[in-house]
C-alpha positions in Angstrom: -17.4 -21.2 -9.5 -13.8 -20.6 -10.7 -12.9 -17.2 -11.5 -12.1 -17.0 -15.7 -11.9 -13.4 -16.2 -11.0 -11.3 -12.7 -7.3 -11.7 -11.5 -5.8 -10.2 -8.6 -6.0 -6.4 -9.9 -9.1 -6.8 -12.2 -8.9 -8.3 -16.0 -5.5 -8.1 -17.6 -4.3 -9.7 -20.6 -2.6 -9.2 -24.3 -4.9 -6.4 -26.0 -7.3 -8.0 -28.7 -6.8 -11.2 -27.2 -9.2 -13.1 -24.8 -10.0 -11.9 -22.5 -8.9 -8.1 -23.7 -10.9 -8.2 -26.2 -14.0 -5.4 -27.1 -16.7 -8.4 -26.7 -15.6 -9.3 -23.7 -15.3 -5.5 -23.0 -18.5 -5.0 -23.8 -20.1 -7.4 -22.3 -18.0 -6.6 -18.7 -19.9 -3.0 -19.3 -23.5 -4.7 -19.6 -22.5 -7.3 -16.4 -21.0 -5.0 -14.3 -23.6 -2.4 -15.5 -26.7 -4.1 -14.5 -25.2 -5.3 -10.8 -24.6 -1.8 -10.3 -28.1 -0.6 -11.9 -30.0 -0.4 -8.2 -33.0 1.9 -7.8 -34.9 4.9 -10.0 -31.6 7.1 -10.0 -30.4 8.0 -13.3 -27.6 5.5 -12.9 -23.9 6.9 -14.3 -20.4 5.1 -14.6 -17.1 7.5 -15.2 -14.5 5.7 -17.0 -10.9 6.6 -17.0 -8.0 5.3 -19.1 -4.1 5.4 -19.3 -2.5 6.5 -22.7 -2.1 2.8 -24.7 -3.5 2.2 -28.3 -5.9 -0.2 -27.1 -7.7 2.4 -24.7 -9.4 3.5 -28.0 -11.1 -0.1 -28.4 -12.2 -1.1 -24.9 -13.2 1.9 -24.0 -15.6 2.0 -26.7 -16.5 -1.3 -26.2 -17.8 -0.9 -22.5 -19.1 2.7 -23.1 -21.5 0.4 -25.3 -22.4 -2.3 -22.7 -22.9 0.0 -20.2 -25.6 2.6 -22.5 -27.3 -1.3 -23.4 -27.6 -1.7 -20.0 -29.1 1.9 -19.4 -26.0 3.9 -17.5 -24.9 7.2 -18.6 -20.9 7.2 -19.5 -18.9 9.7 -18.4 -15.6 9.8 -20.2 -12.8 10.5 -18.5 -9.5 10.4 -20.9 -6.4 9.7 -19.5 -6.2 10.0 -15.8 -4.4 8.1 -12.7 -6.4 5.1 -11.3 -7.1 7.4 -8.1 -8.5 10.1 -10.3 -11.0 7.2 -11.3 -11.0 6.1 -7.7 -11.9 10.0 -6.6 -14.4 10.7 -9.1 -17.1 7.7 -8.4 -17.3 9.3 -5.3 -17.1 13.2 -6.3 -19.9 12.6 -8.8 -21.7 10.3 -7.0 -21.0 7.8 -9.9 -22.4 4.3 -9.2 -19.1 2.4 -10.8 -15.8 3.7 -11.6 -13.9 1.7 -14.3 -10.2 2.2 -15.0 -8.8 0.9 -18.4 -5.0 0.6 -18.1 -2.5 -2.5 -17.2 -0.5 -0.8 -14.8 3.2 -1.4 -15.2 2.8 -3.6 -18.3 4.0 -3.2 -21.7 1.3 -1.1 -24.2 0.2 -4.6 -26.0 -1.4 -5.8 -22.5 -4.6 -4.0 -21.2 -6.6 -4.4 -18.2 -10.0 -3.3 -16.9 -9.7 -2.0 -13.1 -13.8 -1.1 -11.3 -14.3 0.9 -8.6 -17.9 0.6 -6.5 -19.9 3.8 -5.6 -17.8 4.1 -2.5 -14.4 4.7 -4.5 -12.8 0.9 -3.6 -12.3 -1.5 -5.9 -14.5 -4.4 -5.7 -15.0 -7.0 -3.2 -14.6 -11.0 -4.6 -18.7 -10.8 -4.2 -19.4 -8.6 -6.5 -16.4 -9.9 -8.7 -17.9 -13.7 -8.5 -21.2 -11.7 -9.1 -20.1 -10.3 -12.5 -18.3 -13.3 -13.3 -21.7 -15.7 -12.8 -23.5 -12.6 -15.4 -20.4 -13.1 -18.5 -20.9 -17.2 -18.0 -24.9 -16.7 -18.3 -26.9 -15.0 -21.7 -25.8 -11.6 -21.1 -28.6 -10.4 -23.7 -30.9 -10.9 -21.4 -29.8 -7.6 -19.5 -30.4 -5.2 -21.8 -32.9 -2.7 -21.1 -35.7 -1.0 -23.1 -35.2 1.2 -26.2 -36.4 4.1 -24.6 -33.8 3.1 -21.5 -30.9 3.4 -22.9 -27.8 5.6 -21.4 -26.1 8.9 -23.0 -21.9 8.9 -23.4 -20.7 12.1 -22.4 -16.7 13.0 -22.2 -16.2 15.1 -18.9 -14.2 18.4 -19.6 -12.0 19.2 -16.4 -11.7 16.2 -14.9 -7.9 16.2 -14.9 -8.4 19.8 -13.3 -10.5 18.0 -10.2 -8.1 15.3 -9.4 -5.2 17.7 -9.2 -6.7 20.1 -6.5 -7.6 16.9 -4.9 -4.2 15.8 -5.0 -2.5 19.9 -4.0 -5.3 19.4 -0.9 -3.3 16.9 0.3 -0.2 18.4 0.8 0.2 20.8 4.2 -1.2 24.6 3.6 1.9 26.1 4.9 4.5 24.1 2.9 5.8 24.9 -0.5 8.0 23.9 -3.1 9.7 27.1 -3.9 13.2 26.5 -4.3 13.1 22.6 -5.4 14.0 21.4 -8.4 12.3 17.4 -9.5 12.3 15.2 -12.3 9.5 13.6 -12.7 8.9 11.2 -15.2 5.1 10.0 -15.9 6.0 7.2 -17.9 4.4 8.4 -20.5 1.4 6.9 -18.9 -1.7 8.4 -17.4 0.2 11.1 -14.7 1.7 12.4 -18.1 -0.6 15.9 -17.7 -1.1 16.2 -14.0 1.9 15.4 -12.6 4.1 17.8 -13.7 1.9 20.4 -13.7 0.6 20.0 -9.8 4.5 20.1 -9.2 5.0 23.3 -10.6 1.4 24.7 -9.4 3.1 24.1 -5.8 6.3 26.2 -6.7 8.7 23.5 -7.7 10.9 23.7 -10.4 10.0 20.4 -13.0 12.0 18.7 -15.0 9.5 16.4 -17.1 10.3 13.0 -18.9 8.3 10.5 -19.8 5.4 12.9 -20.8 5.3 12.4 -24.6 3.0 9.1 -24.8 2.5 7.8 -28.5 0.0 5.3 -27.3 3.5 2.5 -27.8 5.8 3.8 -25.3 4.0 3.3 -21.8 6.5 2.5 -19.3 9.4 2.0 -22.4 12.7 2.5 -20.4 11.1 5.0 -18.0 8.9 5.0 -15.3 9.0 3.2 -11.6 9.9 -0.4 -13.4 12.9 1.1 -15.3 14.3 4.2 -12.9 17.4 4.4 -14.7 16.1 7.3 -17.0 14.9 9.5 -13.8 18.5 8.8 -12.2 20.1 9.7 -14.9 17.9 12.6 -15.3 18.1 13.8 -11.6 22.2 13.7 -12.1 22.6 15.2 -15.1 20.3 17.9 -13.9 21.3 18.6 -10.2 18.0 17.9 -9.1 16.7 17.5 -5.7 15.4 14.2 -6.3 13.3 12.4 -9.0 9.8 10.6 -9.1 9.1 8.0 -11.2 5.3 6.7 -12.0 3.9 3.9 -13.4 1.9 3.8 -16.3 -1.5 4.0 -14.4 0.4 6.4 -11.8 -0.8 4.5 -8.9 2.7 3.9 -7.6 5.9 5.7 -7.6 9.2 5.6 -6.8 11.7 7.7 -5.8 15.4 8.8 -6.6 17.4 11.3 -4.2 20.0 13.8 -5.4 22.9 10.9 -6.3 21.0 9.4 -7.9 20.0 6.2 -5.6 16.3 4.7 -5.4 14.1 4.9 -2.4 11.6 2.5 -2.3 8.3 1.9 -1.3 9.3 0.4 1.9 11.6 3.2 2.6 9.3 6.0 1.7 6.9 3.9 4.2 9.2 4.3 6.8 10.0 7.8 6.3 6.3 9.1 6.0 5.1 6.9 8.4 7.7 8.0 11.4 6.7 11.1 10.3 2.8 10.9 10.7 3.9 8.7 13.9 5.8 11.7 15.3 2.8 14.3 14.5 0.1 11.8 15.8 -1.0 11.1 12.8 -0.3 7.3 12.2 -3.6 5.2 13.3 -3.8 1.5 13.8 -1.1 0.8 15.7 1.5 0.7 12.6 1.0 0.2 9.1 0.1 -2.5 6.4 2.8 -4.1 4.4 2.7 -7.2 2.0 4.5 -10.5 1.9 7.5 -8.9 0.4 7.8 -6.1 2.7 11.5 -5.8 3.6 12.2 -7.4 7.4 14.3 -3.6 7.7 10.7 -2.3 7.3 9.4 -4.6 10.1 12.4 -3.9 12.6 11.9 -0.4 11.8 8.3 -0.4 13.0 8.9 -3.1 16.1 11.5 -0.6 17.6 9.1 2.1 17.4 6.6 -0.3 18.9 4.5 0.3 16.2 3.4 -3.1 13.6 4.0 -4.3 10.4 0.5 -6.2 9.6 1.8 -8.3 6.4 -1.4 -9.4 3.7 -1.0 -10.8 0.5 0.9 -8.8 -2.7 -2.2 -6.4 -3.8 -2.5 -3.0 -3.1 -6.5 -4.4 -3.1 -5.2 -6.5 0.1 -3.8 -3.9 2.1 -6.1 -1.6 1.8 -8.8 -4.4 2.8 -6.7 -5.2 5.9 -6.5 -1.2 6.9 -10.1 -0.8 6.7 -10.9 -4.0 8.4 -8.1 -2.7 11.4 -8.3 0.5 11.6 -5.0 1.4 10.1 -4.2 4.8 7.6 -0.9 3.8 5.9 -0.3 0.7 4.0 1.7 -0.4 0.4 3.9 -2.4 -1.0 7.6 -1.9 -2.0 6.7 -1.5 -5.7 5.4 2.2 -4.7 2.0 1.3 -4.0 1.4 3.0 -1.2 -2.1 4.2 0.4 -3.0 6.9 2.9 -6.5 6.6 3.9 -7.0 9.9 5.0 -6.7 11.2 1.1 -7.7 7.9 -0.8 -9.0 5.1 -1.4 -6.2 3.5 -3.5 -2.5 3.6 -4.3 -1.7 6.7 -5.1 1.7 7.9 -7.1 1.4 11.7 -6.7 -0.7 11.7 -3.5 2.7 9.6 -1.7 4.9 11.4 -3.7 3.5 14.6 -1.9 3.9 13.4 1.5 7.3 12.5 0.7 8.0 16.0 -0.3 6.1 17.5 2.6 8.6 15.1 5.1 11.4 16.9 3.4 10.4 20.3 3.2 9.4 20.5 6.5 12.5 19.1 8.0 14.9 21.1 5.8 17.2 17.8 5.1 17.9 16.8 1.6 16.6 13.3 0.3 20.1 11.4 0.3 19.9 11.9 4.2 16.1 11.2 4.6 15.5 8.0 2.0 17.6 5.7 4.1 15.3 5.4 7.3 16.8 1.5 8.2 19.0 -0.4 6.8 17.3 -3.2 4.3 18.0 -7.3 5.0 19.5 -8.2 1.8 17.1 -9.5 -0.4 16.3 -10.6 -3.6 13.8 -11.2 -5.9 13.4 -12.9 -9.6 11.5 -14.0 -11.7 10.5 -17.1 -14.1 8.3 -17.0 -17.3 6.4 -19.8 -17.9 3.7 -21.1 -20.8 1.4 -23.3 -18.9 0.6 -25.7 -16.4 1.3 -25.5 -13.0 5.2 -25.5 -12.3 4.8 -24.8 -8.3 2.9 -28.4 -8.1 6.1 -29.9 -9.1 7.4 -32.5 -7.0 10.9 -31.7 -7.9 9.9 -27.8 -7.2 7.9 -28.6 -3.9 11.2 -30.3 -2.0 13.8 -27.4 -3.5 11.4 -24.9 -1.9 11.1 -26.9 1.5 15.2 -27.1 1.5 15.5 -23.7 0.9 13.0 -22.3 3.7 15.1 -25.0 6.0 18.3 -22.9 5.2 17.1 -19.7 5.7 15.6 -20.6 9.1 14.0 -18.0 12.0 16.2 -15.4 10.3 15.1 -15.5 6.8 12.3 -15.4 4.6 11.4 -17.3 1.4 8.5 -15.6 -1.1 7.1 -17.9 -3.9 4.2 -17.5 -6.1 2.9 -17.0 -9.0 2.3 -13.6 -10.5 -1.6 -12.6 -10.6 -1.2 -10.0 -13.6 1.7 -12.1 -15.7 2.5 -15.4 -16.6 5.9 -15.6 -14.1 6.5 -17.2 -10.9 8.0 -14.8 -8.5 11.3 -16.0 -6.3 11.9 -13.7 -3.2 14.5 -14.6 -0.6 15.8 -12.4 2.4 19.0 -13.1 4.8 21.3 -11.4 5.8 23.3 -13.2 4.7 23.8 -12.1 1.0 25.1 -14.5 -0.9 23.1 -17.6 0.9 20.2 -15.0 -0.9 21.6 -15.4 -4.2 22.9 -19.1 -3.9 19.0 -20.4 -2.9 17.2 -18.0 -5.5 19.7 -19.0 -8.2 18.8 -22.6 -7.4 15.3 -22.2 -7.2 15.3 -20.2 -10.4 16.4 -23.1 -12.5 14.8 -25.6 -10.8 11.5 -23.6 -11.4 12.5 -23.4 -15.2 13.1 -26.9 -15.4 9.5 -27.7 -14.2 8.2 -25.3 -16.4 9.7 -26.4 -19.7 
């Protein structure tokens, strides 16, 4: 059976549109419900949402399914995906269900679950789920007498931020520091800030006025540019930047200048490696891990296991080898030890704790090796399948040809958007840009 509804981070799409729309909501709440409905427990379901317009509906909408289905709903409000992650297993919750799309624009929405155990779900029970929406979904509701309560959880923004202060050494503090941090006027808007300050820091917020329209509008980890400017303008230390769901960040030192995912990997993770810390052998990257990252790692003689784009993927590949760090250069970045998922303020914490600790200022530490030019675009298409092209398929051969042992060539198509996604590394530059520029519009040709 072909998936119709479950992409590679859950259900995503254009908010009162299939498939973001409340029936399908609601009937995700009675299909996921019921596979989760296992024993005589009172069964319960926390659900969690980031600040757009559409929260109002869907949430609703599954609060529904689920009570048809006989779960209690525990409402959330806004909170991070890990706060959803944290809570399934802090409340002994049988699903966790997340209602945000990340790093999109407010009119997209997307519906994340969790399992009892705090991860998100396997492709089994995903495939299950998908065989219960395809099927007469009436047929799981329970009894009258059956049905679940909705109740809205006071404090639970107040249990995911000790969580998240836990995580940071006991004899480290912020005192002295001043951060931008700018929530994106997403889900981190409240805690964020606040588990800064609680720490000592002094916090420059942005991004922390959310209207229910202006999720990741020219702030946040896709556009930086606010928090640098911020961070400047300011004399800040450095800046962090979170996505709308606040499951990623990014970072900015004291000029100004970004510091990715992949290098806050390799600065927390030669950090845990120096303590002891790092497990596994290395640490889990994606596809479009920087090759810096990877020489980084080799000359430590530590790995750089690479898995598919997906923060879902590396964290599947850590627990299946043992490993505690993983992410991806977007900011998704997972310690196992604190969570179960990417993380924005949970990484953003270690990062703080490296330079605390070692007394350096973030210019000197966010630079850990020196990146293999790379570069990465994209292409937004309508339909079809432009990759299958025959035209497309013999650009992409010549273009791997050129780049040869030393290079790497990225293509595929989004799993949360309609765009392809072009990635080429080289060192040398401009051979980048002259093959992505050439696949680009060979890419747009195929897809009209």
């Amino acid at each position: 059976m072909s998936r119709q509804y479950f992409g590679t981070d859950g259900i995503r799409g254009k908010a009162n549109v299939e498939p973001m729309t409340a029936d399908v909501a609601l009937k995700v709440g009675m299909a996921a419900g019921a596979y989760f409905r296992d024993g005589d427990h009172a069964h319960r379901v926390v659900i969690g949402k980031d600040t757009r317009l559409s929260c109002y509906m869907i949430e609703n909408a599954m609060a529904a399914g689920f009570v048809s289905v006989g779960m209690d709903v525990h409402l959330l409000g806004p909170i991070p995906t890990p706060g959803v992650a944290r809570l399934v297993r802090s409340m002994r919750a049988d699903l966790g269900v997340m209602i945000s799309a990340s790093h999109n624009p407010f009119h997209d929405n997307g519906i994340k679950l969790f399992g009892p155990d705090g991860y998100k779900l396997s492709d089994t029970a995903e495939m299950a789920i998908e065989t219960s929406l395809a099927s007469d979904i009436t047929e799981l509701r329970t009894e009258s007498s059956d049905l679940g309560r909705v109740r809205r959880l006071q404090g639970a923004i107040g249990r995911y931020s000790e969580f998240c202060k836990s995580s940071y050494p006991r004899h480290l503090r912020l005192d002295g520091l001043k951060i931008v941090v700018d929530a994106a006027n997403g889900a981190g808007y409240r805690v964020a800030p606040e588990a800064l300050w609680e720490l000592g820091a002094e916090v420059i917020p942005i991004g922390v006025e959310p209207n229910g329209t202006n999720i990741n509008r020219d702030c946040g980890s896709t556009a930086p540019q606010t928090m640098q400017e911020a961070v400047c303008v300011h004399g800040a230390h450095l800046g962090i930047a979170l996505d709308g769901d606040a499951d990623r960040v990014i970072v900015s030192d004291e000029n100004g200048e970004i510091v990715d995912g992949d290098q806050i990997m390799a600065l927390v993770g030669g950090w845990m490696l120096e303590r002891g810390e790092l497990r596994g052998g290395g640490m889990v990257g994606t596809v479009m891990s920087n090759l810096g990252l990877q020489r980084f790692m080799e000359a430590r003689g530590q790995l750089l296991e690479r898995t598919k784009v997906g923060d879902r993927h590396v964290v599947e590949c850590m627990r299946q080898r043992g490993f505690n760090m993983g992410g991806e250069q977007s900011g998704h970045i997972i310690f196992s030890d604190h969570s179960t998922t990417g993380d924005g303020l949970i990484a953003a914490l270690q990062v703080l704790a490296v330079l605390v600790e070692r007394g350096q200022p973030m210019s000197e530490l966010g630079r850990q090796f020196e990146p293999v030019p790379q570069l990465l675009k994209n292409v937004r298409f309508k339909g079809g399948a432009p990759l299958d092209d025959d035209a497309v398929k013999a650009a992409l051969a010549g273009a791997e040809e050129r780049l040869g042992k030393d290079g790497r060539l990225v293509v595929r198509k989004s799993g949360t958007e309609p765009l392809i996604r072009i990635m080429a590394e080289h060192g040398d530059a401009d051979l980048v840009n002259t093959i992505v520029a050439e696949l680009e519009e060979t890419i747009q040709l195929a897809a009209g």
